[in-house]
C-alpha positions in Angstrom: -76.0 35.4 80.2 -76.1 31.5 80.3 -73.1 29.6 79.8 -71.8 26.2 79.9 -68.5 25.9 81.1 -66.7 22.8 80.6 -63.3 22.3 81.4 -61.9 23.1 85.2 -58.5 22.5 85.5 -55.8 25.4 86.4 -56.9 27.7 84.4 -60.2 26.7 84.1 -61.0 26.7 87.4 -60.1 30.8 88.1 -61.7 31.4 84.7 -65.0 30.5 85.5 -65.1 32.0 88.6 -64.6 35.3 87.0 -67.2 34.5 84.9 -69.4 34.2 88.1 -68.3 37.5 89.4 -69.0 39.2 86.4 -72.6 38.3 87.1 -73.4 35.4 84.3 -75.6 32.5 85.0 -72.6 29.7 84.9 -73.0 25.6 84.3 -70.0 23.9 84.8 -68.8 20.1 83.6 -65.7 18.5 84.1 -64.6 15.0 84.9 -63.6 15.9 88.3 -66.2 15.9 90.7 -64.2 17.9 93.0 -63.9 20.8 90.5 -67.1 20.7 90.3 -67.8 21.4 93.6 -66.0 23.6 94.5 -67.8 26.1 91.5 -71.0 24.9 92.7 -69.7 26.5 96.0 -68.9 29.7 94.5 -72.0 30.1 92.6 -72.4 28.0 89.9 -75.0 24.8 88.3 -72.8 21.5 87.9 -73.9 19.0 85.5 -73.3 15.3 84.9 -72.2 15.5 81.4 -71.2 18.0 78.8 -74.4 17.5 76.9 -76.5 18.4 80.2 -74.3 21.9 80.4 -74.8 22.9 77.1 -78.3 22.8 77.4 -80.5 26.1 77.0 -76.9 27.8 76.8 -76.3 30.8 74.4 -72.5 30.2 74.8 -70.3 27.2 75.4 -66.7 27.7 77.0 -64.3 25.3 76.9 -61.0 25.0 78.5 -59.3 21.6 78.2 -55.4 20.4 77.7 -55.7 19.8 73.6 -57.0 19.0 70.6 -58.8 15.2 71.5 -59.8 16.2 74.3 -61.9 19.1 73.2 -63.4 17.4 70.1 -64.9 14.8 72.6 -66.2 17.5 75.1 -67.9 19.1 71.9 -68.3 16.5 69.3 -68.1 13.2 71.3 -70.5 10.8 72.8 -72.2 13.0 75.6 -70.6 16.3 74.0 -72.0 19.5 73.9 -73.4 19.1 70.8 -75.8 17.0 71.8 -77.5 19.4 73.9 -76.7 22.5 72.2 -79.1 24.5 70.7 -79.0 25.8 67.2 -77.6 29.3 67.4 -75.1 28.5 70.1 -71.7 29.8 70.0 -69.0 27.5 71.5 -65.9 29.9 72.5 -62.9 27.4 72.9 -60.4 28.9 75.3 -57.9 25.5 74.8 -54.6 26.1 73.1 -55.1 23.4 70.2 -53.6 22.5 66.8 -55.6 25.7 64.5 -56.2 22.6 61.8 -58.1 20.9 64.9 -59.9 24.3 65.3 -61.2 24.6 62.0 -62.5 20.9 61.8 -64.0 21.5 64.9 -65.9 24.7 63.5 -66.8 23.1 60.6 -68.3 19.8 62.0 -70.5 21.9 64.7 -71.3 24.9 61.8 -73.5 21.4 59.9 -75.3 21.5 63.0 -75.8 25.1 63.3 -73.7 25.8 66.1 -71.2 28.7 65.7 -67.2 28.6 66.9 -64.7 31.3 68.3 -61.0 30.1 68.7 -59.6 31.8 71.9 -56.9 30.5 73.3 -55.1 32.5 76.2 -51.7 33.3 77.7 -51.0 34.6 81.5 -51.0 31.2 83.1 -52.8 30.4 86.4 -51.8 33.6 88.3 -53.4 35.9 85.4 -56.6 33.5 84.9 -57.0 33.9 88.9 -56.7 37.5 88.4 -58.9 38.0 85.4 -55.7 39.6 83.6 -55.1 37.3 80.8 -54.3 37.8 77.0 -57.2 36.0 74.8 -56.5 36.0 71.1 -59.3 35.2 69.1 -60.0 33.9 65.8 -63.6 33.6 64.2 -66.3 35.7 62.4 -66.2 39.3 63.7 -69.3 40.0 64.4 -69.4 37.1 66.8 -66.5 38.3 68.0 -68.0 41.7 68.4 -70.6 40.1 70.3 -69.3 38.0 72.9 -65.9 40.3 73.7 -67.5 41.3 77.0 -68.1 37.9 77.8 -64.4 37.1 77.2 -63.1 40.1 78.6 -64.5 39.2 82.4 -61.9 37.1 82.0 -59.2 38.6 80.9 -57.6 42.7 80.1 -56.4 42.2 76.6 -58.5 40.6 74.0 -57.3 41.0 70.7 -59.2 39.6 67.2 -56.6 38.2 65.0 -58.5 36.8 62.0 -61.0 33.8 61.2 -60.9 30.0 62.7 -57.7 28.8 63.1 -55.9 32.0 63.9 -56.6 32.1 67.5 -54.3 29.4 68.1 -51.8 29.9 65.6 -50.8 33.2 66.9 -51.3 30.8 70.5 -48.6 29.1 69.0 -46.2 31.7 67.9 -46.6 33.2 72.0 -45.5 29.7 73.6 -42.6 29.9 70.9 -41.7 33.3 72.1 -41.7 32.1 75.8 -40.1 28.7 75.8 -36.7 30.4 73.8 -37.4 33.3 76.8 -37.3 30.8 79.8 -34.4 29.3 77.7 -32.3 31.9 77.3 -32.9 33.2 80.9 -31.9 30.0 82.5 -28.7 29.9 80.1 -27.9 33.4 81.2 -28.2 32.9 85.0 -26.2 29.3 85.0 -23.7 31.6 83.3 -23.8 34.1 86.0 -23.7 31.5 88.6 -20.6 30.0 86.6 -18.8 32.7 86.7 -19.2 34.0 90.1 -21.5 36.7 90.2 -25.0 36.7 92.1 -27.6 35.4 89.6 -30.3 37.8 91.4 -28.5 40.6 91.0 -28.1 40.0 87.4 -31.7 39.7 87.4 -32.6 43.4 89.2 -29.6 44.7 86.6 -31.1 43.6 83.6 -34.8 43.5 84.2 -35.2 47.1 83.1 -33.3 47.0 79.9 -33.4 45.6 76.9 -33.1 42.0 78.2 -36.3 43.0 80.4 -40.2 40.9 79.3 -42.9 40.0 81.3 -41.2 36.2 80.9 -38.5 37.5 82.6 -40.3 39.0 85.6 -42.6 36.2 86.0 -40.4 33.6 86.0 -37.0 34.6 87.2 -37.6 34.5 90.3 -39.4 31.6 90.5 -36.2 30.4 89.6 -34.5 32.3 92.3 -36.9 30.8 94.7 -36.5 27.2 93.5 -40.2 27.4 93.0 -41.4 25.3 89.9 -44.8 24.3 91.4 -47.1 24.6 88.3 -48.7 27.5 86.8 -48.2 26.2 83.5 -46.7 22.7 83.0 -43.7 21.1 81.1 -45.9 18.8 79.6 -49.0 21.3 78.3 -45.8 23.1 77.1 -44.4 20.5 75.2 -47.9 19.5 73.4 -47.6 23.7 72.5 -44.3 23.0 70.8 -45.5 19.7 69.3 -48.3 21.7 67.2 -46.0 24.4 66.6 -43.6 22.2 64.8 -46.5 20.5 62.9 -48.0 23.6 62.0 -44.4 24.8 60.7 -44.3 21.8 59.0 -47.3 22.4 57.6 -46.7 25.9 56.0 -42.4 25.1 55.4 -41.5 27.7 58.4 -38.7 26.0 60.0 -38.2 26.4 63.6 -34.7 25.6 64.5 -34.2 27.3 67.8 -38.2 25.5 69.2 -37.2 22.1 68.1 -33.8 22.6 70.4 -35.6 23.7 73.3 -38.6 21.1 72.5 -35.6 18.9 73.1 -34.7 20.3 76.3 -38.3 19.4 77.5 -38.1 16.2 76.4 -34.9 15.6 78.4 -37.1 16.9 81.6 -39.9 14.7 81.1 -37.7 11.9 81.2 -36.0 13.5 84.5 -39.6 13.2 85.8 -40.3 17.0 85.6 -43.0 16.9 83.4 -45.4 18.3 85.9 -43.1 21.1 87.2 -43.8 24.7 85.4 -41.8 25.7 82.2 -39.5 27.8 84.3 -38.0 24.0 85.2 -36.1 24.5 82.2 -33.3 25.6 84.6 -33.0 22.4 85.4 -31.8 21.2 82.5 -29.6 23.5 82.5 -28.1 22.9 85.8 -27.5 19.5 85.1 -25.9 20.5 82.0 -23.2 22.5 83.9 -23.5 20.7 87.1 -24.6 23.6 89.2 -27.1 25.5 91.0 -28.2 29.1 90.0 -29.6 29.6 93.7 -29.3 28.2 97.3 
């Protein structure tokens, strides 16, 4: 199949790739030339412009860091609109506000082009594998069409409703693992604290109750001192930002996200904003002045 790919940043990068592999005809844009390169290298068409991707493409993947920065890929001066042919499908992989989503869909559905929200979860070390978790929101028989397309890459893909609900159930995910990075960091300072071997709290608990895929994943990272990015502070805090508007939104209050939203915040301005989430023990070892490892 043809595609357009726009959008090669951490995730993007491995994502088309494994596109490539899974034999489609792949066009890439982004606005680093690098990126772009390094596709063309593996396989791929590079372009000079969104508009000159989307061209004579059946489907248009995007994969960018949030809401503006999509509508401009798509919508925008040079967007993919603009070379898009009627009949298209644009399948946006970018975890965005699910208002932004559905004004997207509706602005491209005047010109004929159709819209799947599919936002994903896994971080870099499932998008290099091909093992990420897409939810999807949209008409189902697009959906039903173009499931092969997204499951190259990824090994759960799971249609959760029409536009919009894609990225709210996005949402309620980067909830779920910003209070699990929260509450593992709390609980391994408190090991630390009280004298017992934070890793071997983490090889006791793992395969109880306490045990989740956050917990493998990103303990020990921790344990490691390892918060080179696979996902970002900042892309986390923009998550928690449209969580909290959407809550806002629908009067769902979100006490327990706005307090570690906070915590984020606080690293940020510690100049940790490019670290991965799993720098939220940082906060709390500056809380408690202490290290949970050596």
């Amino acid at each position: 199949m043809k595609i357009a790919f726009i959008g090669l940043g951490i995730m993007g990068k491995p994502m088309a790739k494994n596109l490539l592999k899974a034999g489609h005809e792949l066009t890439v844009y982004d606005n680093n030339a690098d990126a772009i390169n390094e596709l063309v290298d593996a396989g791929a068409t590079g372009s000079e412009s969104s508009t000159e991707a989307a061209k004579g493409k059946e489907v248009i993947v995007t994969m960018l860091p949030n809401s503006p920065h999509v509508k401009a890929a798509l919508l925008g001066e040079g967007g993919a609109v603009e070379g898009a042919e009627k009949g298209a499908t644009v399948i946006d992989m970018s975890s965005i506000a699910p208002l932004a989503s559905r004004e997207i869909a509706y602005e491209l559905a005047k010109l004929g082009v159709n819209y799947l929200d599919a936002p994903v979860s896994g971080g870099e070390p499932k998008a290099v594998e091909g093992t990420l978790a897409v939810m999807v929101g949209g008409d189902k028989t697009l959906f039903d069409k173009y499931e092969s397309v997204i499951s190259a890459m990824a090994s759960s893909v799971t249609y959760v409703g029409e536009v919009g609900a894609g990225n709210v159930t996005k949402l309620a995910n980067q909830v779920i693992v910003a209070l699990n990075i929260a509450a593992m960091s709390e609980a391994l300072v408190l090991a630390k604290k009280a004298g017992v071997d934070p890793r071997s709290v983490y090889q006791a608990i793992r395969g109880g109750l306490a045990g989740s895929t956050v917990l493998d994943a990103k303990a020990p990272m921790v344990l490691e001192r390892n918060f080179e990015p696979g996902f970002r502070i900042d892309l986390h805090i923009k998550d928690l930002c449209n969580a909290m508007d959407t809550s806002h939104g629908v009067g769902s209050q979100l006490p327990l996200t706005s307090q570690v939203l906070e915590m984020m915040y606080s690293l940020r301005e510690d100049g940790h904003g490019s670290c991965d989430h799993d720098a939220l023990a940082l906060y709390y070892e500056k809380l408690t002045n202490t290290q949970i490892a050596e």
